[in-house]
Every structure is written in C-alpha cells, then in structure tokens.
C-alpha positions in Angstrom: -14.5 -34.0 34.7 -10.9 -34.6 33.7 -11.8 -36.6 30.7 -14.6 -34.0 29.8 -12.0 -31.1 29.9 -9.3 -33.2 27.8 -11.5 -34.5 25.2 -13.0 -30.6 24.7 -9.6 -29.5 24.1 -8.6 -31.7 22.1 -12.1 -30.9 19.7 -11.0 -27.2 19.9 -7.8 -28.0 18.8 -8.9 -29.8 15.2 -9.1 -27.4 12.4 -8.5 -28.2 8.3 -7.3 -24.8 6.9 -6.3 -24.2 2.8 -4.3 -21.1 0.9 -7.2 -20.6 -1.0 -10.6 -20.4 -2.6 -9.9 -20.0 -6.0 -7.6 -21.2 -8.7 -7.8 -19.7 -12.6 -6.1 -22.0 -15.4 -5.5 -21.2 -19.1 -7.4 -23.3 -22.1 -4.4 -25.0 -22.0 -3.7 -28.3 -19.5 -2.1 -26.9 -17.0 -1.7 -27.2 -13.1 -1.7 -24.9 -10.0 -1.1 -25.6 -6.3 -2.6 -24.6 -3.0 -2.1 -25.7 0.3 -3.7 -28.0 2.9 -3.0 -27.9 6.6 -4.8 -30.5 9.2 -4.8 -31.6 12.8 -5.9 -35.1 11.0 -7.5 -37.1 7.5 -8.8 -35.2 4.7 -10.0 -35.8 1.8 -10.8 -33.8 -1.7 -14.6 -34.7 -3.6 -15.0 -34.1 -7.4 -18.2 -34.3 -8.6 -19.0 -36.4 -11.7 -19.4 -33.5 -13.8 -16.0 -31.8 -12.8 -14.3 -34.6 -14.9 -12.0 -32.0 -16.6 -10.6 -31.3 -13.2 -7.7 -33.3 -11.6 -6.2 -33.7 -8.3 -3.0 -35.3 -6.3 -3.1 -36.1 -4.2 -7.0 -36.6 -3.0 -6.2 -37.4 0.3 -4.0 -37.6 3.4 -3.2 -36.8 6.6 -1.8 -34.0 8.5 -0.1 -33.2 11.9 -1.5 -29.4 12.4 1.9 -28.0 11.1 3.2 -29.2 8.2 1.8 -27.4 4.9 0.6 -30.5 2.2 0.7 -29.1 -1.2 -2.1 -30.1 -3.7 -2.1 -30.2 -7.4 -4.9 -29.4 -9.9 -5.1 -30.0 -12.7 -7.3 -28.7 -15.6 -7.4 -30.7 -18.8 -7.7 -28.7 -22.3 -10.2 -27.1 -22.5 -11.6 -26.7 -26.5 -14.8 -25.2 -25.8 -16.3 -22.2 -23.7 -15.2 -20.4 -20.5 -15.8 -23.0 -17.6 -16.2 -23.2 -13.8 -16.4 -26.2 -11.5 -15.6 -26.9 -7.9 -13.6 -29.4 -5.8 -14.7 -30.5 -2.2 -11.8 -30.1 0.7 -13.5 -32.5 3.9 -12.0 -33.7 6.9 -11.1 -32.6 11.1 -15.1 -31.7 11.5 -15.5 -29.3 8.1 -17.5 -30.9 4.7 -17.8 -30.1 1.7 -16.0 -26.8 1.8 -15.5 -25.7 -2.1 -12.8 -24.4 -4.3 -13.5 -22.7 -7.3 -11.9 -23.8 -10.2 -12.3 -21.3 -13.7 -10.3 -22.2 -17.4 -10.4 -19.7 -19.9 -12.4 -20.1 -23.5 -10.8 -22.5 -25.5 -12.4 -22.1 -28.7 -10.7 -22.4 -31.4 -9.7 -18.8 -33.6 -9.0 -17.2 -36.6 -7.4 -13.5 -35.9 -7.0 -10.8 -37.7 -4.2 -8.8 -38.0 -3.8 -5.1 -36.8 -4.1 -3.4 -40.2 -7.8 -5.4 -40.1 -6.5 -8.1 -42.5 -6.8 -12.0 -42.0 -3.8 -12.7 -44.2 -0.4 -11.2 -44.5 3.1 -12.0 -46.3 6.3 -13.8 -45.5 9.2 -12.9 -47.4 9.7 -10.9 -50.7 9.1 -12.3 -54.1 12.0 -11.1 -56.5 12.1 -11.4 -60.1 14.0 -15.0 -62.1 15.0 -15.9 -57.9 13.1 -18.8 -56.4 10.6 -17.9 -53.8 10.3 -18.6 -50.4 7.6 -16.2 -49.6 4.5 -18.0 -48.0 0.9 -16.7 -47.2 0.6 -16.5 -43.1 -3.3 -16.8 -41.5 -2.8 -16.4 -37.8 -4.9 -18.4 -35.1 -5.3 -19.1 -31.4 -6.6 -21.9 -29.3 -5.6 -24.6 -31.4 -5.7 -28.4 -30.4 -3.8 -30.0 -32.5 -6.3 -32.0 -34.5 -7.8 -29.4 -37.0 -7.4 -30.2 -40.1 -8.1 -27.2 -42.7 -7.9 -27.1 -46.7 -6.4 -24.2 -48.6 -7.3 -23.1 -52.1 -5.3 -20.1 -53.6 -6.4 -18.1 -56.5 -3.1 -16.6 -57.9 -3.4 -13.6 -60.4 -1.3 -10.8 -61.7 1.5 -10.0 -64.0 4.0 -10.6 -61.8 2.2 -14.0 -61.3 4.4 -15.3 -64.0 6.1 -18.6 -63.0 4.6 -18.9 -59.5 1.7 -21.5 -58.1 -0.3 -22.0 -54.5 -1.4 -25.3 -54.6 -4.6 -26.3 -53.1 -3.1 -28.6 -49.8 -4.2 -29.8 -46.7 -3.1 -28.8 -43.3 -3.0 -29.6 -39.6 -2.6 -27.2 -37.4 -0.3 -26.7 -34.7 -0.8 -27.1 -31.2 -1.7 -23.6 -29.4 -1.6 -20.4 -30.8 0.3 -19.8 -34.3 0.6 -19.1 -37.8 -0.7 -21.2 -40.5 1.7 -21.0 -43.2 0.5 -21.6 -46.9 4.2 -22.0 -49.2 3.9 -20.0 -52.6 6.2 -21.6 -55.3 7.7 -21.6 -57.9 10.2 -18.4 -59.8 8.6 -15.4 -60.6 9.8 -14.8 -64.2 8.1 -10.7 -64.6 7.6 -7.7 -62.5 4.3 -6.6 -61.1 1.6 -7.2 -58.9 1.0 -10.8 -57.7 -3.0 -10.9 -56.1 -3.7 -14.2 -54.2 -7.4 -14.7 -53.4 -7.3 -17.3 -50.5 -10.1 -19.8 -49.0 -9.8 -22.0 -46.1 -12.6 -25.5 -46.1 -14.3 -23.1 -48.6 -14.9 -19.5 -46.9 -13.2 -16.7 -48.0 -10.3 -15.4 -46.0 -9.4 -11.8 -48.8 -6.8 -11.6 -50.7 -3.3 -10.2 -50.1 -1.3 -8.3 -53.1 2.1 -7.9 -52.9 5.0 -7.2 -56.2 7.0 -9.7 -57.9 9.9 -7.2 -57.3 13.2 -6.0 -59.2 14.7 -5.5 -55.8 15.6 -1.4 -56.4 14.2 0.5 -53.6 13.0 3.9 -55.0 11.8 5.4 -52.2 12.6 5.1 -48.2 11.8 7.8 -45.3 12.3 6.5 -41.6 12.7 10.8 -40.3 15.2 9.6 -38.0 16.3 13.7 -38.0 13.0 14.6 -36.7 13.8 16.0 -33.2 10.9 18.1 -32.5 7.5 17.6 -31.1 5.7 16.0 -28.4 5.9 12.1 -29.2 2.0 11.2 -29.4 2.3 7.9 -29.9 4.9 7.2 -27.0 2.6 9.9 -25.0 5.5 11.7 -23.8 6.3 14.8 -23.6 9.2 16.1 -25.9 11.2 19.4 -27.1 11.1 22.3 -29.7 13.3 24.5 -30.9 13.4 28.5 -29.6 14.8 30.0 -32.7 13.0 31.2 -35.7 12.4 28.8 -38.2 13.2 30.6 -40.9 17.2 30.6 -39.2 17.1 27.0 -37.3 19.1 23.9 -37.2 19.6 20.6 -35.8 22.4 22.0 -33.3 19.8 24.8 -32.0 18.5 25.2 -28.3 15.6 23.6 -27.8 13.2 23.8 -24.6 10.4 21.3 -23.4 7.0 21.0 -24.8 3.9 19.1 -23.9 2.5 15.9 -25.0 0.5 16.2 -28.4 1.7 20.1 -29.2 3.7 20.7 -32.0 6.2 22.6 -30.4 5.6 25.7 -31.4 8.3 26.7 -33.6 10.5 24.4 -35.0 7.7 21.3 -35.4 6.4 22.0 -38.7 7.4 20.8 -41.7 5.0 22.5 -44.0 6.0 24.0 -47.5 6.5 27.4 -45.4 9.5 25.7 -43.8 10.7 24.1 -47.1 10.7 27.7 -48.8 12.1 29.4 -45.7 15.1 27.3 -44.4 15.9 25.2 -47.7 19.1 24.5 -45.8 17.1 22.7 -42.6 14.8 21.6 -44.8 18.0 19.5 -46.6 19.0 18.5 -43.1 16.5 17.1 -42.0 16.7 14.7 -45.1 13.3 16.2 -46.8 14.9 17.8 -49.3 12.4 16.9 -52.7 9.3 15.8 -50.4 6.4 18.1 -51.2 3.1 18.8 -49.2 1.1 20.9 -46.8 -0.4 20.2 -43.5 2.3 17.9 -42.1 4.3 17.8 -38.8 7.3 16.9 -37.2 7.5 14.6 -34.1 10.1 12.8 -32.8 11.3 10.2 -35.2 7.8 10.3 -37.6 5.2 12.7 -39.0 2.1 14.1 -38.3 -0.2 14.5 -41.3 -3.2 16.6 -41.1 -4.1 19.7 -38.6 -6.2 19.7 -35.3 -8.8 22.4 -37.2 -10.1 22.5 -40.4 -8.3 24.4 -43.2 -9.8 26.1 -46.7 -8.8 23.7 -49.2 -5.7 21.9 -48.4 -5.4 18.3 -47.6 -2.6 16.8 -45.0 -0.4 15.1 -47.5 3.4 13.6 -48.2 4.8 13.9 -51.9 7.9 11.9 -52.1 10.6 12.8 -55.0 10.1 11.6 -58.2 9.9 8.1 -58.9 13.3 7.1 -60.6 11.8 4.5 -62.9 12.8 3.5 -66.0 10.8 4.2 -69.3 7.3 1.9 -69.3 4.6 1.1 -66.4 6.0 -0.4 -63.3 3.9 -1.4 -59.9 5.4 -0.6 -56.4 5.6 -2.1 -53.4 4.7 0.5 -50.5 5.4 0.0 -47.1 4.7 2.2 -44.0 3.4 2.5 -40.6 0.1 4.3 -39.1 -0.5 5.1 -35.6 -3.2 7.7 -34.1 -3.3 9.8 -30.6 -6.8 10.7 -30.1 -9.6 12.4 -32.2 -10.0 13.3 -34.7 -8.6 10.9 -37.4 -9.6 9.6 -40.7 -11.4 6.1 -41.0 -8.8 5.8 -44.2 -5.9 6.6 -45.5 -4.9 7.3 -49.4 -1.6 6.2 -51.1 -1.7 6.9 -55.0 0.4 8.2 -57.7 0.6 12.1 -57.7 2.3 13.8 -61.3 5.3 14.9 -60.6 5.6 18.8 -59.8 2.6 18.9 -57.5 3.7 21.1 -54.8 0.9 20.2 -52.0 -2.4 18.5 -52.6 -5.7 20.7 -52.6 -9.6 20.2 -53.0 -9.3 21.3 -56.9 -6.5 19.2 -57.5 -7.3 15.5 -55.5 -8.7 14.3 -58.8 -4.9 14.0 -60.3 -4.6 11.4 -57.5 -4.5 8.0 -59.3 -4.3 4.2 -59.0 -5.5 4.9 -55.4 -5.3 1.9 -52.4 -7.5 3.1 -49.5 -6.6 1.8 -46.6 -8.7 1.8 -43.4 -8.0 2.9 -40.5 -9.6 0.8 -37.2 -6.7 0.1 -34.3 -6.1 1.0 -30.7 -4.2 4.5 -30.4 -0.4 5.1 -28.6 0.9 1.6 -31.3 2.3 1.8 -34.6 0.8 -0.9 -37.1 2.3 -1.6 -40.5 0.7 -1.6 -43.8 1.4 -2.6 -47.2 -0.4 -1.8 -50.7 0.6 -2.3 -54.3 0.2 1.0 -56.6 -0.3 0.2 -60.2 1.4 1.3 -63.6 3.9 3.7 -62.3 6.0 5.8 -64.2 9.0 8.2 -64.0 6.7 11.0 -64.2 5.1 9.9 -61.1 5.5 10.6 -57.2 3.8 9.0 -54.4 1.3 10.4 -52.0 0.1 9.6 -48.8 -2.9 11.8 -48.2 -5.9 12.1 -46.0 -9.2 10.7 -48.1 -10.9 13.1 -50.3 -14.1 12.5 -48.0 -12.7 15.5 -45.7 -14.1 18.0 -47.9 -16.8 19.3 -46.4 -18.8 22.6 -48.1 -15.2 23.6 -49.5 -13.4 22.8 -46.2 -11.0 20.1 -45.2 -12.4 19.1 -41.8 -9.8 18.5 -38.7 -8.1 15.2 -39.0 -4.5 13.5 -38.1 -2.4 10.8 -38.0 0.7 9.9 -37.6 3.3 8.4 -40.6 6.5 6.2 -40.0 9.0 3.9 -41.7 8.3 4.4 -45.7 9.7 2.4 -48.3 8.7 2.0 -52.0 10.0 -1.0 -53.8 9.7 -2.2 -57.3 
C-alpha cells in the first residue's frame, strides 16, 4: 500500500506546462520565445513539412520550477501567408501543438499616396548638375531581384540630361529603388520621363528643369479659425463681425467640421468687407469664391450646392518675365468625409478673374487633373507641371468642371495646404 500511495503521487505530480499556443513572425527571419516548464524530459517534433521553422533548443529537461526558454525561428518567407506547427512532448502529454503563422512575403511594387508608382528626388535647376533621381518604392524584398530600367526622357527642359537604361538589384526588405537622372539641364521647362521596369510600364513623372525663382508660395499659417477636419478636432471662431475682425479678436469654441460661424470664411465677401484682415491674413491678391478658413489650410468648396460658382483659389499674378514659361506646382490634398471631388484642377486662369463660375471655366487652360483616391483625416502631397505660362496668367486650384449639374455646382470639398509655384 505504501509503494502504491508513493508512486501515485509522484504520477500526480508530473506535468509539462508552456506560455503559449501561438507565436506570429514577420516575412522576415526572425525569432520569438516561449516558455517550457517540466517535472522531467521533453522534447519538441517538427514535421518534415515545417522545414521553414526552427527550434533551440529541441530538448531538455526540467526540475518543475525553473522556466526553460525556447527559440523559434522562422526562416524568410518570399511567398504567401503561412502556418505550421511544432510538437511540445514529454512528463505523460504528446504531441501537444504550437501554432506557428509568418506574414505574406511576396514581393511588391507600391504606389504612392497621390496614386502614383513613381515620384522625384531632388530639383533639377537650370546650367547646375543634377542629382535628382527617379524613386519606385517596394516592400518584401529578398535581396536577389534583379530588375532593368528603361527611361524615356522628353521635354524642353530635357536639354542636357539622360536616364540610362541600367540594371539593378534590389535591397533587402522594404525600400526605394532609385533610378539616377544625369547629366546638366542646359533650358527651362518641363522634363517628362516615361519609365519601364523588365519591360512593363510603371507612368511617367513630369517635373521642371527650374530657374530656381519661386513665384508663388501659400502655407496660411494666419489661418486661426475653424474646426481642424483633418486633425478631427475641434477648434475656435471669432465672435465679432467680419466685416470689423482681426487676428487679436475674441474667439469662442466651435465644433469639428463647422466653419465657425463668423470669422471662417474667406470668400470674396470677406476680401471686399475687411480688405485690412483680408491683408492680415496674408491673402491680400488671392481671388475666388467658395473657400474656407481652417486652422493652418483651406477649405475649397461648400457642403450644398450653389448656382454657378465653383470652389476655387486664384493666386496673384504670375511675375514672369516676357515669353512662355512652365511651373512647377506643389501642394497638399486632404478630405474629411463626403462629399468630395474624384479630381482636382490646377490650370492657368487670365489674370483679373475675380472668382471662377460655370460661364467662365472654359478660360481655364493648360489644365493637370489630378485624382483624388486616399484615406481621409492625412494630408498627401502632389505635384503637376502647368504649361506655357505667362505674366498675364494666375493659377487656379478649382474643383473639376464635372460639378455642374443642370446649371448647379453640386456640394463638394476638400481641403488645400502648403502651395508653392516654381519655375
């Protein structure tokens, strides 16, 4: 009876206990621990087809106390989402699985925000050697591929500059493949480079041999008023007329995505009203209807249709000198929630245009239409080359001419940040 009792406590007493019953890796090799705790020997089982999955130790021994720490590890993983399982047996248990998961490891070409696969590094500037390169982002990479680039270069700022068709391996991980664009730019204008990667067709990206003057530049830094829609925070508005108001006034709280009441606006009613606020809020010259202060940007376009007036930003005219010019226009979109445009316009406006209507879009010219396809509350920047500009020329950003609807712009906003117009 003795011996019975003894050896049945001592059975009771064996146990083989881990931390876990799943680990989850990245594409990447990588390792993770758990934890094994035994009264005795134990031992970890990887089936043949598991072979991406490694362990140390496999095996040992415990006392029933001390915590034994295990390492798996997953090897790269270049292919699809996977799952496989290791074995823990020992003290009485078999077979008793861990799950293991590794992400997708396939290999990727992105895209950037603005929807393009292909952006810019660095300016190009007239008689000054580049060091501007083409950029094709990418995830997932292992290290071995190998891709060949063929750039089409076009454009009379083109002058004095090459992309020669190279070879490439790629970096390790995620990244940037960068495609160097040589040579000295020797004229000013637009420089269009058509780019193909092992013989598909990645776009093109323009951008402007530039002069280096900067003709234009708006970052509203003196807008104070309005909810912040893309922050989605709340934010304040003035309580005194607008026809008497300034940047020193009292101002009051206001709700996310209102416009405050008074004091938000910056139509052409505020411009011919309060010239001097108008001035100090650094607008003085920009033209249009429909458009909105916010905190630090603008709202263009109104939350209801209107009769015949399109959401729109005039800058001052273009201080060119005499002959055709292109310009290099950069800005930021973001959007809050419906309804917004699929697009947006930038084009050259003749100078004098006070706001931009339904019988007047036509005198909108050398138009870039830019579409409009990204996740609200986030800025994302865009840039466009405008054609043959002149000094009787100002720049409009505008809502697309589609919104006319049986004589009626149809509701639509979104929000402007951060211009600048080079040439």
């Amino acid at each position: 009876m003795l011996v019975c009792l003894v050896s049945c406590k001592k059975d009771s007493e064996q146990f083989l206990k881990r931390n876990t019953d799943l680990l989850q890796f990245s594409y990447t090799e990588s390792s993770a621990k758990f934890t094994v705790r035994a009264t005795g020997a134990w031992h970890i089982d990887i089936p043949a087809q598991y072979s991406w999955i490694k362990v140390s130790p496999q095996e040992g021994v415990g006392d029933g106390v001390t915590y034994q720490e295990v390492v798996v590890t997953c090897m790269n993983n270049t292919g699809d989402a996977r799952e496989g399982y290791i074995y823990l047996n020992g003290e009485g248990q078999k077979d008793v699985p861990i799950k293991i998961e590794q992400a997708n490891g396939v290999f990727e070409w992105l895209t950037y925000d603005n929807g393009s696969r292909l952006s810019l590094n660095n300016f190009l500037v007239v008689n000054t050697p580049s060091s501007a390169s083409i950029r094709v982002p990418y995830i997932k990479a292992s290290g071995q591929e190998q891709v060949t680039v063929a750039v089409t270069i076009s454009g009379k700022g083109s002058a004095g500059l090459a992309v020669n068709a190279a070879s490439f391996t790629l970096a390790q991980g995620d990244g940037y493949l960068e495609i160097p664009i040589d040579g000295t730019p020797t004229s000013q204008g637009e420089v269009s480079l058509q780019v193909s990667i092992n013989g598909s067709d990645f776009g093109t990206v323009s951008t402007v041999a530039l002069v280096g003057q900067t003709l234009v530049e708006q970052r509203f830094d003196k807008f104070l008023w309005g909810g912040d829609c893309i922050g989605n925070k709340p934010g304040v508005t003035t309580v005194q007329p607008t026809a008497s108001m300034t940047l020193a006034d009292e101002t009051t709280a206001c709700a996310v995505g209102t416009n405050g009441a008074n004091g938000s606006g910056v139509t052409s009613t505020i411009r011919t009203s309060n010239p001097a606020f108008y001035k100090e809020i650094e607008m003085e010259d920009w033209r249009g209807v429909r458009n909105y202060m916010r905190p630090g940007y603008i709202q263009l376009g109104a939350t209801s249709a209107t009769a015949d007036e399109y959401g729109s930003l005039i800058s001052p005219g273009l201080d060119l000198p005499a002959g055709t010019h292109d310009l290099l226009v950069e800005f930021k979109l973001g959007i809050y929630n419906a309804p917004y445009p699929n697009k947006m316009v930038v084009g050259l406006i003749p100078k004098g245009t006070e706001l931009l209507r339904i019988n007047n879009y036509s005198t909108v010219t050398n138009r870039a239409e830019l579409p409009v396809d990204f996740p609200a509350y986030k800025w994302v920047s865009y840039s466009c080359v405008i054609k043959n500009a002149t000094n009787a020329s100002c720049l409009v950003i505008a809502l697309p001419e589609e919104l006319n609807q049986g004589g009626a712009v149809q509701a639509s906003r979104i929000y402007v940040d951060d211009i600048k117009v080079t040439y």
